[in-house]
C-alpha positions as semicolon CSV with decimal commas, in nm:
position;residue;x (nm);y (nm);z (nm)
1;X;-0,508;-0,088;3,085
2;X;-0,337;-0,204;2,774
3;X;-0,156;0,099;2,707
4;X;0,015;0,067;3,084
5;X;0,224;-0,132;2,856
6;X;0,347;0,124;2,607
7;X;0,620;0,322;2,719
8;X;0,880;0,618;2,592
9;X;1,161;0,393;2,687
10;X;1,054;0,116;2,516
11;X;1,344;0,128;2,300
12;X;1,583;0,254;2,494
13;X;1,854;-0,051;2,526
14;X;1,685;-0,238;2,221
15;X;1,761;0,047;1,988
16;X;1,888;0,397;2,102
17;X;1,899;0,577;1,779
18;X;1,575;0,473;1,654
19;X;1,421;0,798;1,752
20;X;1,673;1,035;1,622
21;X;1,670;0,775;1,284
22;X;1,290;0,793;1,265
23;X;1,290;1,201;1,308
24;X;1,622;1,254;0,987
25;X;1,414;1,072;0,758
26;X;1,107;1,258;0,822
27;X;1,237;1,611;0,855
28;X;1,459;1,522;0,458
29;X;1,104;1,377;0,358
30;X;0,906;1,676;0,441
31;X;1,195;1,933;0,309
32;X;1,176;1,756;-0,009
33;X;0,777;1,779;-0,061
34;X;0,607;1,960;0,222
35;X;0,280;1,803;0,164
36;X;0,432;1,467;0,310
37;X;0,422;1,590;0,654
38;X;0,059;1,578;0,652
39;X;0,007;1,261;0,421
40;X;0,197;1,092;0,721
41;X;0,015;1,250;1,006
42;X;-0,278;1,129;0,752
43;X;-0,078;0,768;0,750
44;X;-0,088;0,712;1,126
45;X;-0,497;0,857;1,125
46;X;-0,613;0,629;0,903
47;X;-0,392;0,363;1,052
48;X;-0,524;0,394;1,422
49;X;-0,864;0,371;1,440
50;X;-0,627;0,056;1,563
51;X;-0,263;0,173;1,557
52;X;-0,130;-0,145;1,413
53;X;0,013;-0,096;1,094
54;X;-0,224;-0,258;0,959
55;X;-0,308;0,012;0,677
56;X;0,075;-0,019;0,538
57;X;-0,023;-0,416;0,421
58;X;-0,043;-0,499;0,065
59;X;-0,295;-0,682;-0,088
60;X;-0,179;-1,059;-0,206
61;X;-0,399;-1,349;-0,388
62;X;-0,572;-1,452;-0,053
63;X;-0,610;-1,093;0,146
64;X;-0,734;-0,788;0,074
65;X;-0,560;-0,506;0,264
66;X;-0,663;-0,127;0,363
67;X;-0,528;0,052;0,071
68;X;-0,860;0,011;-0,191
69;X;-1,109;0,155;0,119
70;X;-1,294;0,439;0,039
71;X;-1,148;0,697;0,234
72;X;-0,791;0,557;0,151
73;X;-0,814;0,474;-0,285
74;X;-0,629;0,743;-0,449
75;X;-0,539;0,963;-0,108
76;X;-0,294;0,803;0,116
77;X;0,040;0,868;0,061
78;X;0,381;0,819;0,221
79;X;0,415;0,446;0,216
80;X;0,743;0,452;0,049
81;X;0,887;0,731;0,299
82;X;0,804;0,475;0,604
83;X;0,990;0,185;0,406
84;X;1,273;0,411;0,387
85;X;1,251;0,474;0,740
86;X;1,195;0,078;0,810
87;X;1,502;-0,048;0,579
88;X;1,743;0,237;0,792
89;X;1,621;0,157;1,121
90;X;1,600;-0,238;1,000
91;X;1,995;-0,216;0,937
92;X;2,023;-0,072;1,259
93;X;1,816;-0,305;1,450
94;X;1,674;-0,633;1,320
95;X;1,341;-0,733;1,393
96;X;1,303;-0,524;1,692
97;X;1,111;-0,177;1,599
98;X;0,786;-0,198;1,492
99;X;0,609;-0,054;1,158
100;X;0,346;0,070;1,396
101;X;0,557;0,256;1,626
102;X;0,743;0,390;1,315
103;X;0,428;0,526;1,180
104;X;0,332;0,671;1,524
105;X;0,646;0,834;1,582
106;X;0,683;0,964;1,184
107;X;0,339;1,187;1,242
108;X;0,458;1,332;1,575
109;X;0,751;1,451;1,404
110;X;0,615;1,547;1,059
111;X;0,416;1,816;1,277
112;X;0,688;1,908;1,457
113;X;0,885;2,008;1,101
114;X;0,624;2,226;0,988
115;X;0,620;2,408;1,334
116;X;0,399;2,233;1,539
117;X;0,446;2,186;1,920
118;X;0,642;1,818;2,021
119;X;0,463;1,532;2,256
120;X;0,610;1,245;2,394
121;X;0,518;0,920;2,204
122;X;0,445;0,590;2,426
123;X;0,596;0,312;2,232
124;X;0,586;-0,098;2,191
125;X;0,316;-0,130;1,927
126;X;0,324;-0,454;1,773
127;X;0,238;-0,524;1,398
128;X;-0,074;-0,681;1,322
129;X;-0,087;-0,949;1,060
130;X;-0,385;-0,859;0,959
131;X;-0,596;-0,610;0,813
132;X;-0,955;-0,469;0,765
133;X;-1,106;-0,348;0,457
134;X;-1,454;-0,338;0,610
135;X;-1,341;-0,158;0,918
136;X;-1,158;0,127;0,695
137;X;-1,474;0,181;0,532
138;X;-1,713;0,172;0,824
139;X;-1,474;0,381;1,114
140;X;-1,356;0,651;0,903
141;X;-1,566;0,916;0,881
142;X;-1,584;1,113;0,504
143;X;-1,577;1,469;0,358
144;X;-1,926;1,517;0,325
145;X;-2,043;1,391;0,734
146;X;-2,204;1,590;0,892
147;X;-2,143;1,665;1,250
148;X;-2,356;1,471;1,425
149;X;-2,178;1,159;1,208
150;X;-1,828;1,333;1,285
151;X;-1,915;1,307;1,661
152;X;-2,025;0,946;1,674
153;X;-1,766;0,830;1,444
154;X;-1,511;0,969;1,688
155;X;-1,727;0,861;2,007
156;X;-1,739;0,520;1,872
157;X;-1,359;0,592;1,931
158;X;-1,390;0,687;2,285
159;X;-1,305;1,078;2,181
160;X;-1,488;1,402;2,335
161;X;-1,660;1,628;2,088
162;X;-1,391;1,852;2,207
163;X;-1,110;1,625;2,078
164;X;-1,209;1,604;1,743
165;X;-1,226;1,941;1,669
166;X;-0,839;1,944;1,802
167;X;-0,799;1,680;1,553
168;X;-0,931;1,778;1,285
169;X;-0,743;2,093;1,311
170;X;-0,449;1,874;1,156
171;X;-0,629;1,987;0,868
172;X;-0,398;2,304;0,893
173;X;-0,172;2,109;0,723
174;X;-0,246;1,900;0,386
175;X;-0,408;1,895;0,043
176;X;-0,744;1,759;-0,028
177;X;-0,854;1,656;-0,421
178;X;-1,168;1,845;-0,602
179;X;-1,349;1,515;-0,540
180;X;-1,379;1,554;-0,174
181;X;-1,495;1,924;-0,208
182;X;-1,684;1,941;-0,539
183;X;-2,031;1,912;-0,415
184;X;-1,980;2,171;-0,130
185;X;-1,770;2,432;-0,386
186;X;-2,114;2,429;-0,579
187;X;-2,392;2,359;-0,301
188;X;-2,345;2,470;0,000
189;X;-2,410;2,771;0,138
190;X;-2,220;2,815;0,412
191;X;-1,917;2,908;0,239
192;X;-1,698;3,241;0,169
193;X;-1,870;3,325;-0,195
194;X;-1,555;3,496;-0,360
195;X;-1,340;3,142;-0,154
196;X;-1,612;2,907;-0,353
197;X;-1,525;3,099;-0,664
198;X;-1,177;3,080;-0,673
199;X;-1,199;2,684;-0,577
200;X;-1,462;2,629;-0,873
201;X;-1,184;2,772;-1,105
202;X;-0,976;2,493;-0,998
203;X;-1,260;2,203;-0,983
204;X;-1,482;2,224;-1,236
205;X;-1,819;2,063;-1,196
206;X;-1,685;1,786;-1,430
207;X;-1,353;1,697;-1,447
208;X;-1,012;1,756;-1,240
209;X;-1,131;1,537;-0,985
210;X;-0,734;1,488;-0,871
211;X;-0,681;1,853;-0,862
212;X;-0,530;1,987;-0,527
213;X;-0,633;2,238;-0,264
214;X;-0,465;2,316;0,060
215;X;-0,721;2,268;0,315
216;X;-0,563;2,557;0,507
217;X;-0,614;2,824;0,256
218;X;-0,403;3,088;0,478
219;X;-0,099;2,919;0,552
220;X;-0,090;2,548;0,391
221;X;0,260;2,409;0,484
222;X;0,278;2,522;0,883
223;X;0,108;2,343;1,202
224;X;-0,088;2,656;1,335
225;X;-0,443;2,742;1,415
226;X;-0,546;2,898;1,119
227;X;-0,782;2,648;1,073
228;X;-1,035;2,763;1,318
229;X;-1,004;3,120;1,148
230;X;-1,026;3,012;0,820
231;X;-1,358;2,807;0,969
232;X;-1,499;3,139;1,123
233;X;-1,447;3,307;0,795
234;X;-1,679;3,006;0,620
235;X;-1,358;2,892;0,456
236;X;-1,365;2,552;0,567
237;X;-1,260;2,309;0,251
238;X;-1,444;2,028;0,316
239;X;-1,809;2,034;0,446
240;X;-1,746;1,822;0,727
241;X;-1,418;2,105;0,814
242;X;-1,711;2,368;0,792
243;X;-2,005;2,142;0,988
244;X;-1,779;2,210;1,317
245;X;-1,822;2,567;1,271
246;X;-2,184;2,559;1,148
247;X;-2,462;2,684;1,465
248;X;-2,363;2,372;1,656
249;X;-2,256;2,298;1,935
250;X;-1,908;2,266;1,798
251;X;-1,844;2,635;1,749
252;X;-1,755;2,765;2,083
253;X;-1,459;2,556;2,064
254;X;-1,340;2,660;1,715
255;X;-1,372;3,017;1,877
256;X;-1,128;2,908;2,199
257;X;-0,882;2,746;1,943
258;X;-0,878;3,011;1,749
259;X;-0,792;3,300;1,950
260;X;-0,574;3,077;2,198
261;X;-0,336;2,857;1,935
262;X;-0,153;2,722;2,282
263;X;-0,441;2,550;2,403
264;X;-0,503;2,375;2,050
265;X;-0,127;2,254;2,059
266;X;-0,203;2,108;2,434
267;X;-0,501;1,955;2,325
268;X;-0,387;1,847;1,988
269;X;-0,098;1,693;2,173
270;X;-0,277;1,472;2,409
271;X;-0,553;1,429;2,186
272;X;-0,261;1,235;1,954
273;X;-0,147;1,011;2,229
274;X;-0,458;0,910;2,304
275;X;-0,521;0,793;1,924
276;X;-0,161;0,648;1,938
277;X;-0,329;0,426;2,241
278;X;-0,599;0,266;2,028
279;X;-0,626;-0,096;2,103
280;X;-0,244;-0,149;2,017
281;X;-0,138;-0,460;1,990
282;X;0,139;-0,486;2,259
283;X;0,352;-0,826;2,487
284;X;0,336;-1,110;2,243
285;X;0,026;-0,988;2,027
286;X;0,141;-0,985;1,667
287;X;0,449;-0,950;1,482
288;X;0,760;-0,679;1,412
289;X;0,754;-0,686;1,033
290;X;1,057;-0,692;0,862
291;X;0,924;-0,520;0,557
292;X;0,571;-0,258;0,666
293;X;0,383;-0,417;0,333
294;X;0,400;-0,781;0,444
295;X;0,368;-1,010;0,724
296;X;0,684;-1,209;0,783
């Protein structure tokens, strides 16, 4: 099992402050703008249907990187808080921790600063040197799936219909632009009316498309389950937030999350470690970037 090879240690004689490094930069990024916490958490996501780093690269004259895929254009966010967090961990230790781990580690403690419950983080990811713009676009799953596409996409993954409702309930956190909202604000019917209403004041039918909503109407900036009640209420955002509480099959578990918030931390928890354990690369697979946007 490849990620026998990760470990909590893993840094633990090669650089001892990385950790505490990582978690500074992360808790001043997040006071400064709370919406970073979840554009990070959003980072690593987006990152690990491979949990490589591979979604920090750059594009140059001969490679076309992550950062122009469809679910990533215009959305993700963050990359210079992880270069800060490279260049001060860098200084401390050349060469030896990895942009992937950083990532990894930066989401586990971005939901930690806006009150969410800790894990422990297996470590030795290796950076790949290569990325997938194909991949991005075919493996993450959009605003508009519906469920049954939500639960293959994640399948595909090797994830339980019951682990991506915990994960998706890291959409307690974040904003999401009228774009990804628009056409279920003015068509769908499963939705709070006088909720739709107030959103179509902010996204018109034409225009705005980079206006904001949180996608946790109730509390926006804190890790918690109100999520699941917002979902109950038909105040789900997005329509693929609103297709797990929809008559399917999904339901009964946005019910148990919702009135039990300590088993959606537990589950959210391992659910994250398990991502973090996507086909990393780990021994003498890849590289450890010197700067996140490059290869060396």
């Amino acid at each position: 099992i490849v990620s026998a090879q990760l470990s909590a240690t893993f840094y633990g004689k090669t650089c001892p402050n990385a950790l505490s490094t990582i978690k500074t930069e992360v808790v001043s990024a997040v006071n400064n703008d709370r919406r970073m916490g979840a554009s990070l958490l959003r980072l690593h996501f987006h990152d690990c249907f491979g949990c490589d780093a591979s979604v920090l690269l750059d594009d140059t004259s001969t490679f076309t990187g992550e950062k122009t895929a469809g679910p990533n254009a215009n959305s993700l966010r963050g990359f210079d808080v992880i270069d800060t967090i490279k260049s001060k961990v860098e200084s401390l230790c050349p060469g030896v921790v990895s942009c992937a781990d950083i990532l990894t580690v930066a989401a586990r403690d971005s939901v930690v600063a806006l009150g969410g419950a800790s894990w422990t983080v297996p470590l030795g990811r290796r950076d790949s040197t290569t990325a997938s713009l194909s991949s991005a676009n075919s493996d993450l799953p959009g605003p508009t799936s519906s469920l049954s596409a939500l639960i293959s996409s994640f399948s595909n993954k090797g994830f339980t219909a019951k682990e991506l409702v915990a994960l998706s309930g890291s959409h307690t956190i974040g904003q999401a632009r009228c774009t990804t909202f628009r056409r279920r604000i003015y068509n769908d019917t499963n939705i709070d009316s006088s909720f739709a209403t107030s959103l179509q004041a902010k996204c018109p039918s034409v225009g705005g498309d980079s206006t904001l909503s949180p996608l946790d109407t109730t509390s926006p900036n804190t890790f918690d389950n109100a999520y699941f009640k917002n979902l109950q209420s038909k105040k789900g955002l997005l329509h693929s937030d609103q297709e797990l509480f929809n008559g399917g099959s999904t339901d009964s578990q946005v019910n148990a999350y919702s009135s039990n918030p300590a088993s959606f931390k537990t589950d959210f928890a391992n659910a994250m470690v398990k991502m973090g354990n996507l086909s990393p690369l780990t021994g003498s697979s890849g590289q450890i970037r010197t700067n996140c946007r490059k290869t060396n």
